[in-house]
GUZALUM-382228 format. One record per residue (C-alpha): residue number from 1; residue in one letter; x, y, z. Coordinates in nm, 3 decimals, padded with zeros to 5 digits, m for minus. Each point is the difference from the previous one (the first is absolute). Example, Ala and Ser with C-alpha at 12.3 -4.5 7.8 and 13.67 -1.06 7.14 Angstrom:
<nodes>
(node 1,'A',(01.230,m00.450,00.780))
(node 2,'S',(00.137,00.344,m00.066))
</nodes>
This chain:
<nodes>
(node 1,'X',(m04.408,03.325,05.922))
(node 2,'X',(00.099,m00.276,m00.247))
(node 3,'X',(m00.193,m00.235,m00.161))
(node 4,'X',(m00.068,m00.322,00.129))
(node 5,'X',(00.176,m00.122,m00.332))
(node 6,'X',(00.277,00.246,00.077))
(node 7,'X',(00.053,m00.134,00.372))
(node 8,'X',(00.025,m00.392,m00.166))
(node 9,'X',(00.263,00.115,m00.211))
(node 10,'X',(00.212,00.179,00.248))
(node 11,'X',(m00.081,m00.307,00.261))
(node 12,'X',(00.147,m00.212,m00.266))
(node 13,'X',(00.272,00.222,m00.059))
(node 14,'X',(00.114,00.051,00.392))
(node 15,'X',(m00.012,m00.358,00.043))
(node 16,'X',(00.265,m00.086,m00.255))
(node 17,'X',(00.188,00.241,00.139))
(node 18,'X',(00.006,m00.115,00.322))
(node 19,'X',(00.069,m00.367,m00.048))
(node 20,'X',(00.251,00.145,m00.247))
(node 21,'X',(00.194,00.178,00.294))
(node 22,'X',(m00.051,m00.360,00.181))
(node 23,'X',(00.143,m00.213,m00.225))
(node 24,'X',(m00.003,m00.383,m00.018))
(node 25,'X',(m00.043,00.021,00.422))
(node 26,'X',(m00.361,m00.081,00.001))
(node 27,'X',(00.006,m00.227,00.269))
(node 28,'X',(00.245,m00.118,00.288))
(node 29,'X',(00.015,m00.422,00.016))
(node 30,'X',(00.303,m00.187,00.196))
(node 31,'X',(00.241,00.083,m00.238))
(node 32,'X',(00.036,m00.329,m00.136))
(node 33,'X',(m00.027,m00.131,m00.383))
(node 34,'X',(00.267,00.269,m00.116))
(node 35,'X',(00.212,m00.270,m00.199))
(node 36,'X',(m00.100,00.037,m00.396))
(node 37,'X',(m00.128,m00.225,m00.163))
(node 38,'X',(00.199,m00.246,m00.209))
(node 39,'X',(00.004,m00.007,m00.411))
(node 40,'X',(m00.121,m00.298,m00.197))
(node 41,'X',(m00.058,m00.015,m00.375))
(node 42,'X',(m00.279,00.151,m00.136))
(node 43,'X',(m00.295,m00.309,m00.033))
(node 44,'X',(m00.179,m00.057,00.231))
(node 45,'X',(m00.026,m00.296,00.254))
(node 46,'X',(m00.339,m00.125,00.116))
(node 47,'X',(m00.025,m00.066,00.400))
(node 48,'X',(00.048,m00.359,00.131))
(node 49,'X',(m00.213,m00.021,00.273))
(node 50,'X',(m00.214,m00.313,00.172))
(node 51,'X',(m00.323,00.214,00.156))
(node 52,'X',(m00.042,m00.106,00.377))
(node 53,'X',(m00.078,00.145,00.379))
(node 54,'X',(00.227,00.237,00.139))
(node 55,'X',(00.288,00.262,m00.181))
(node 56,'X',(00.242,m00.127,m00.302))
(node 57,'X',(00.208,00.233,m00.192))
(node 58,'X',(m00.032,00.020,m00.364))
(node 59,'X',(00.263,00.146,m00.232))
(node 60,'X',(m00.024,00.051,m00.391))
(node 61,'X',(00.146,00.220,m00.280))
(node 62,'X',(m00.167,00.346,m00.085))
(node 63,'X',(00.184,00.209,m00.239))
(node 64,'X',(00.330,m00.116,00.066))
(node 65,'X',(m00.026,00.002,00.369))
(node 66,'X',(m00.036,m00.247,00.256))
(node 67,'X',(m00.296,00.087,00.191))
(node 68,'X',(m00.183,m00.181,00.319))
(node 69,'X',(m00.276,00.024,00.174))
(node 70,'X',(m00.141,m00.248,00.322))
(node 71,'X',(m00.376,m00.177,00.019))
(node 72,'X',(m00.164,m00.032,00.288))
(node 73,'X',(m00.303,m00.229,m00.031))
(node 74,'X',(m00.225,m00.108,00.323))
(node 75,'X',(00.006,m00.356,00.147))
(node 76,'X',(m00.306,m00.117,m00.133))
(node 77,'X',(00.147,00.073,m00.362))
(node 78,'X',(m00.072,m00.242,m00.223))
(node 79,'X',(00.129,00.028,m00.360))
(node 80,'X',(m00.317,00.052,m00.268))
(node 81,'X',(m00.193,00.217,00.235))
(node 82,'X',(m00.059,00.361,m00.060))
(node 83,'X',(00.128,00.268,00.257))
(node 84,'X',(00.035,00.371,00.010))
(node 85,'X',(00.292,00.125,m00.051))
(node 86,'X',(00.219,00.307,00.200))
(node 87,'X',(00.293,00.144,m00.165))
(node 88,'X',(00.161,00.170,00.281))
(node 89,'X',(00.312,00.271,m00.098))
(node 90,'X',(00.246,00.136,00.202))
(node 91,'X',(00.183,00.285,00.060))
(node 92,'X',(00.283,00.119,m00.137))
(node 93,'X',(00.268,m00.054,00.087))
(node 94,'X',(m00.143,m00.352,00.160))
(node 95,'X',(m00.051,m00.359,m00.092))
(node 96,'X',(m00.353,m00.203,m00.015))
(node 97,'X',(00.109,m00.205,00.364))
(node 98,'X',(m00.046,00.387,00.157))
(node 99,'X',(m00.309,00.055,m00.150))
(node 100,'X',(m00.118,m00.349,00.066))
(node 101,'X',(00.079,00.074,00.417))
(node 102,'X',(m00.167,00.292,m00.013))
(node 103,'X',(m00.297,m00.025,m00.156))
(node 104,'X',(m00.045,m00.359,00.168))
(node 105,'X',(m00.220,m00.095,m00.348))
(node 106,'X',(00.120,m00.326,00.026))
(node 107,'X',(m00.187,m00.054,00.366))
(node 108,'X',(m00.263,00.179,m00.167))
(node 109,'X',(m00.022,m00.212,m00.277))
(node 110,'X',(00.032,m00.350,00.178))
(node 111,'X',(m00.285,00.142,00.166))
(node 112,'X',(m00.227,00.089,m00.264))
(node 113,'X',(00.172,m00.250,m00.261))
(node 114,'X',(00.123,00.251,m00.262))
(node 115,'X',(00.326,00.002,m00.205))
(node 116,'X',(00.234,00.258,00.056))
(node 117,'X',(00.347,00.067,m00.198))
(node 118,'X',(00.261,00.265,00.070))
(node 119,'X',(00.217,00.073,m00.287))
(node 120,'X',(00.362,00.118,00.023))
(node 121,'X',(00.070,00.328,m00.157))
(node 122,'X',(00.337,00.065,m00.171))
(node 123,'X',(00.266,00.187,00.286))
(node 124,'X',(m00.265,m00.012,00.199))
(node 125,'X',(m00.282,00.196,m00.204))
(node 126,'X',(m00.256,m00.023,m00.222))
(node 127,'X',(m00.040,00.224,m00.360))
(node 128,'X',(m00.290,00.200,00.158))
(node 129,'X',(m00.152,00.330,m00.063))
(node 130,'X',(00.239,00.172,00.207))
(node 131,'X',(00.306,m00.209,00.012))
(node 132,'X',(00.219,m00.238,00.023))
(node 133,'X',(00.204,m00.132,m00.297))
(node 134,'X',(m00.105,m00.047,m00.336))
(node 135,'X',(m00.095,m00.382,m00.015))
(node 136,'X',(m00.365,m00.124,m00.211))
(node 137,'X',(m00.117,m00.085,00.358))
(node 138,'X',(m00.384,00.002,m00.145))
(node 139,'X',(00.092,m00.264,m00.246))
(node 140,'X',(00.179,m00.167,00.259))
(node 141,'X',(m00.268,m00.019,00.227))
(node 142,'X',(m00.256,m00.077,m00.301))
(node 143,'X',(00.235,m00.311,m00.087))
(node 144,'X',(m00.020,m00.056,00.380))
(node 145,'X',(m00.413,m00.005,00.045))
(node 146,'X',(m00.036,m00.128,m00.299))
(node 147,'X',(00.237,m00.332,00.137))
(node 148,'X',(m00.166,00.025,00.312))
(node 149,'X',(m00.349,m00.069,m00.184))
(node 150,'X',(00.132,m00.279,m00.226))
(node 151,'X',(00.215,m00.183,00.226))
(node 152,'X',(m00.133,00.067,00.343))
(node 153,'X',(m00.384,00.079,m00.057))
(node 154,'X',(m00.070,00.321,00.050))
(node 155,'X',(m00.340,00.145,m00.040))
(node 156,'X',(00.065,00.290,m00.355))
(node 157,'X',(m00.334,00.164,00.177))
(node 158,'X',(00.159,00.054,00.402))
(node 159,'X',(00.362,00.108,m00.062))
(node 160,'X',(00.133,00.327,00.167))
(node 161,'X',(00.286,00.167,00.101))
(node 162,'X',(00.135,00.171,00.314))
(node 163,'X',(00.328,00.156,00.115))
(node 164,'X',(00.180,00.269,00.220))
(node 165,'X',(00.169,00.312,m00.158))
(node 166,'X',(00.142,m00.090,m00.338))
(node 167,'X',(m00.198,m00.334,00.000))
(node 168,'X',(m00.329,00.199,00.117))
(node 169,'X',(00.117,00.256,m00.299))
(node 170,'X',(00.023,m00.319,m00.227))
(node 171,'X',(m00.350,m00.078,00.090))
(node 172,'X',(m00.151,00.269,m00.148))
(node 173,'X',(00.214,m00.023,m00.343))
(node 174,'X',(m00.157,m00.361,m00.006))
(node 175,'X',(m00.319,00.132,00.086))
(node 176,'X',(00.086,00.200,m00.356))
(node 177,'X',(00.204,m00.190,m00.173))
(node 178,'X',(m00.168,m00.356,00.033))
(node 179,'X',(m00.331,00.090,00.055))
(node 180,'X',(m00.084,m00.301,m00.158))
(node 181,'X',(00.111,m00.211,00.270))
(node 182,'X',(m00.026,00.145,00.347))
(node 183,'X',(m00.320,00.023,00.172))
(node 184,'X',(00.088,00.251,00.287))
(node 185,'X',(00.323,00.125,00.122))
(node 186,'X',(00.092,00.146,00.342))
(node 187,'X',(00.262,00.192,00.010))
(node 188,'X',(00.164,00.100,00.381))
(node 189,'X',(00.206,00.280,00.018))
(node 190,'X',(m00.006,00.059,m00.382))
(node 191,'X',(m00.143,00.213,m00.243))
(node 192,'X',(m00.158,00.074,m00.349))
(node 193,'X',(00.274,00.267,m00.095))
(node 194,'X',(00.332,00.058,m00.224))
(node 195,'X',(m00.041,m00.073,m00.359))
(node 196,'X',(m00.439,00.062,00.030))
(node 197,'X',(00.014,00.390,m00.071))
(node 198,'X',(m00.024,m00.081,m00.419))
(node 199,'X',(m00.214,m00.178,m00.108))
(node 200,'X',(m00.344,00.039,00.172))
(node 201,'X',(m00.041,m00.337,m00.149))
(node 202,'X',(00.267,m00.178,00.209))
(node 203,'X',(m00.298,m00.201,00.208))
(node 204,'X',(m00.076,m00.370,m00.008))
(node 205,'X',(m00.261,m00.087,m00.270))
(node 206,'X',(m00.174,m00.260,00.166))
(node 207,'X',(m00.181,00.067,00.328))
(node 208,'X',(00.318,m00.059,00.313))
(node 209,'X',(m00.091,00.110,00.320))
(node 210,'X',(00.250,00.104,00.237))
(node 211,'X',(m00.030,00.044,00.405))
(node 212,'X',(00.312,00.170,00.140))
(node 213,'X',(00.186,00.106,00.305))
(node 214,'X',(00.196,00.369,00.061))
(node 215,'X',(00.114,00.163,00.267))
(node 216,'X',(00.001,00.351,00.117))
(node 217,'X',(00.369,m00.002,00.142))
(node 218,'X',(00.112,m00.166,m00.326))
(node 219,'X',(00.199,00.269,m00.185))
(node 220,'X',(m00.138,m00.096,m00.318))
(node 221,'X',(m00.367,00.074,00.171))
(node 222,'X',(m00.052,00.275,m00.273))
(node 223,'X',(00.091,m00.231,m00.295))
(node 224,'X',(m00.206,m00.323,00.106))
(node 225,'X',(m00.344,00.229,00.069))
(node 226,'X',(00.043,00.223,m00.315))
(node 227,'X',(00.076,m00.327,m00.209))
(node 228,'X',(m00.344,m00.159,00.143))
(node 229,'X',(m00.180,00.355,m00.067))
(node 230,'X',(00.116,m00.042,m00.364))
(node 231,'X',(m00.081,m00.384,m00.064))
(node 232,'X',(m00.352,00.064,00.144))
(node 233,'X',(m00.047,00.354,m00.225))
(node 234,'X',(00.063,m00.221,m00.332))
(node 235,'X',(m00.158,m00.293,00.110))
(node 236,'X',(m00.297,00.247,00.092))
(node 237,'X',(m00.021,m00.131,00.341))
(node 238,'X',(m00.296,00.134,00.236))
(node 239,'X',(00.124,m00.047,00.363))
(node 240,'X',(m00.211,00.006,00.293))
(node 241,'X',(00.105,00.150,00.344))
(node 242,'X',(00.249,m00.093,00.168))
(node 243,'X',(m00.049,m00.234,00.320))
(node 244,'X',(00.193,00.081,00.333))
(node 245,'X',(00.175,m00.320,00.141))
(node 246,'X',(00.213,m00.056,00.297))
(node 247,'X',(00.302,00.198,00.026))
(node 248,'X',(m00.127,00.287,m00.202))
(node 249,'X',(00.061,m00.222,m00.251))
(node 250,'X',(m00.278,00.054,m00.343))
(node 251,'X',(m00.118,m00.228,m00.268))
(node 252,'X',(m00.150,00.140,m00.328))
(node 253,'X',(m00.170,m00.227,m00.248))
(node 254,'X',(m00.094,00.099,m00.410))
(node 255,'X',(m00.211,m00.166,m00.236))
(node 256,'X',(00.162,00.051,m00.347))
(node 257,'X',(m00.141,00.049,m00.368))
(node 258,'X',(00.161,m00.301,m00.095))
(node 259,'X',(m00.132,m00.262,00.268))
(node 260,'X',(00.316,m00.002,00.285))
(node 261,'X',(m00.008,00.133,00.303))
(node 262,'X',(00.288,00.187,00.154))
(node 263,'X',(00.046,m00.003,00.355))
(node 264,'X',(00.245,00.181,00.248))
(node 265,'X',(00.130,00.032,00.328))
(node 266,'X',(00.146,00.273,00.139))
(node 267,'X',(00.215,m00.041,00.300))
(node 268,'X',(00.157,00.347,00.152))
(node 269,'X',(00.186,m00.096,00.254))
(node 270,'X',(00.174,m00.273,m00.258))
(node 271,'X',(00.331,00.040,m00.203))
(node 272,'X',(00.109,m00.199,m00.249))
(node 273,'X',(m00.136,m00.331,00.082))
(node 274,'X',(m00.195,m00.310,00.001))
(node 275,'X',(m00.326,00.019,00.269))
(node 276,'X',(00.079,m00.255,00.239))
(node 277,'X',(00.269,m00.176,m00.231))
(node 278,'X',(00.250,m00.259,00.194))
(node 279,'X',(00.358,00.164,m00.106))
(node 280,'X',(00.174,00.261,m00.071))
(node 281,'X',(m00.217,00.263,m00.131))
(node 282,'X',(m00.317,m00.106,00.208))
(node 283,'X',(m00.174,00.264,00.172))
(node 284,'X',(m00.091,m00.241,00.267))
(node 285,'X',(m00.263,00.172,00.250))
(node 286,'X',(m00.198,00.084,m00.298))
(node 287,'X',(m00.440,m00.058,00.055))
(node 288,'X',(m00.014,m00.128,m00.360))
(node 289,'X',(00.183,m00.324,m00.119))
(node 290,'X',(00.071,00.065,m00.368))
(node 291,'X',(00.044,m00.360,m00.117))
(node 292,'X',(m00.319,m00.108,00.182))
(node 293,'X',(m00.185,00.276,m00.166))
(node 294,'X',(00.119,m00.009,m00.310))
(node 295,'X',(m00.041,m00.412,m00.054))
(node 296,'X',(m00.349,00.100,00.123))
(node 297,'X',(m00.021,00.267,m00.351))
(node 298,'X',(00.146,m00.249,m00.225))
(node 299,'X',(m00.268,m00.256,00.103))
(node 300,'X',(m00.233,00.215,m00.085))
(node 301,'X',(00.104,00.156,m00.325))
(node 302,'X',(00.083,m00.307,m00.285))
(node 303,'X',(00.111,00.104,m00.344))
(node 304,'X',(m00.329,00.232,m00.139))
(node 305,'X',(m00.049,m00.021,m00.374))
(node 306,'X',(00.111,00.344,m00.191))
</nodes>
């Protein structure tokens, strides 16, 4: 029987392989947001915006490339005032309006008076672990937050990320990669996989706790669960049972070495989806509401010291 350091590696291994044989198809969106991006000399522009209620599109210069992403702040927005702050990711290939309609954050956030932004990926994707394309999306998005916090007040101790497929993919590499920044991610339909299998080290280095969202009809089941198995094994993760919802539906919950917590939902009658999403890509008769819920995680997890 192998070891249990034996069945990591060769979990590792079979999951590169997999997504390998997948390609940059890690998600299906509506298809839109194909165009590529247009080439501007190399500095780079700072974002003209004038913070207010409602959505505004900002565009600026990253690397040579015009890049845009849209605001949404509630109604009772008023400029100087700290908010959380969603970065919500979509698909590939997809733009941030689909992810917007689907997750319905912007409702969400009217209601519970939260920022949200959805960035544009390049040809419709973002540089995840997986795929798609080979742009610095996570200095993108750092140039992003870190505008969002100067400009349009957002709290540096309640910012997190969420997204579907590549985007929920994307979560986790920010979970990694900016550690520093994000609070809690929660990543639908996505998973901790791809480029993880060397180092052991690739794992955030400041506390980020993550509640996510799979599905036992999506095809990429085996990839998503053994990703989680291996984020909670070197985060040293002890989860408790698992509780039995509607639907058949299960929700495990770890307490990790470092401080997070790492919740997940396990949906087996779901493919790849958002629970109860309002698009394309919503698994609509769902029992659990994966915005509502996950809002409800990020309120309760701000940014935990390292």
């Amino acid at each position: 029987m192998p070891t249990p350091g034996l069945r990591r590696v060769l979990t590792a291994a079979l999951l590169t392989l997999v997504l390998a044989l997948a390609g940059c198809s890690s998600g299906s969106g509506d298809g839109k947001g194909k165009g590529k991006g247009s080439k501007k000399p190399s500095k780079s522009a700072s974002p003209r915006t004038s913070p207010g209620p409602g959505d505004q599109s900002v565009t600026l210069t990253w690397k040579g490339t015009q890049r845009t992403y849209t605001v949404h702040a509630p109604p009772s927005y008023t400029p100087g005032t700290k908010l959380p702050l969603v970065i919500a990711m979509h698909p590939y290939p997809s733009t941030g309006t689909h992810v917007a309609r689907l997750s319905d954050l912007s409702a969400k956030a009217d209601k519970e008076n939260f920022l949200v932004a959805y960035p544009e990926g390049v040809n419709g994707g973002m540089n995840a672990l997986v795929c798609c394309g080979s742009e610095d999306d996570v200095g993108f998005l750092r140039t992003v937050t870190k505008a969002l916090v100067d400009t349009w007040g957002a709290d540096p101790q309640r910012i997190y990320a969420t997204g579907i497929s590549n985007g929920g993919d994307m979560s986790f590499k920010l979970a990694v990669e900016l550690s520093d920044l994000f609070a809690a991610i929660a990543p639908v339909s996505g998973g901790y996989s791809g480029r993880i299998t060397d180092p052991d080290t690739y794992v955030p280095q400041s506390p980020v706790s993550v509640i996510t969202f799979i599905g036992g009809d999506d095809k990429w089941y085996p990839v998503f669960n053994g990703g989680l198995t291996i984020w909670q094994e070197r985060l040293k993760c002890e989860e408790a049972p698992p509780a039995k919802l509607k639907q058949k539906i299960t929700r495990t919950t770890a307490k990790c070495a470092d401080g997070s917590e790492v919740v997940a939902y396990r949906l087996p009658d779901m493919g790849h989806s958002w629970p109860q999403g309002k698009a394309d890509m919503a698994e609509r008769e769902a029992a659990v509401n994966a915005t509502d819920l996950m809002w409800t995680f990020f309120e309760a997890h701000p940014k935990k010291a390292a």
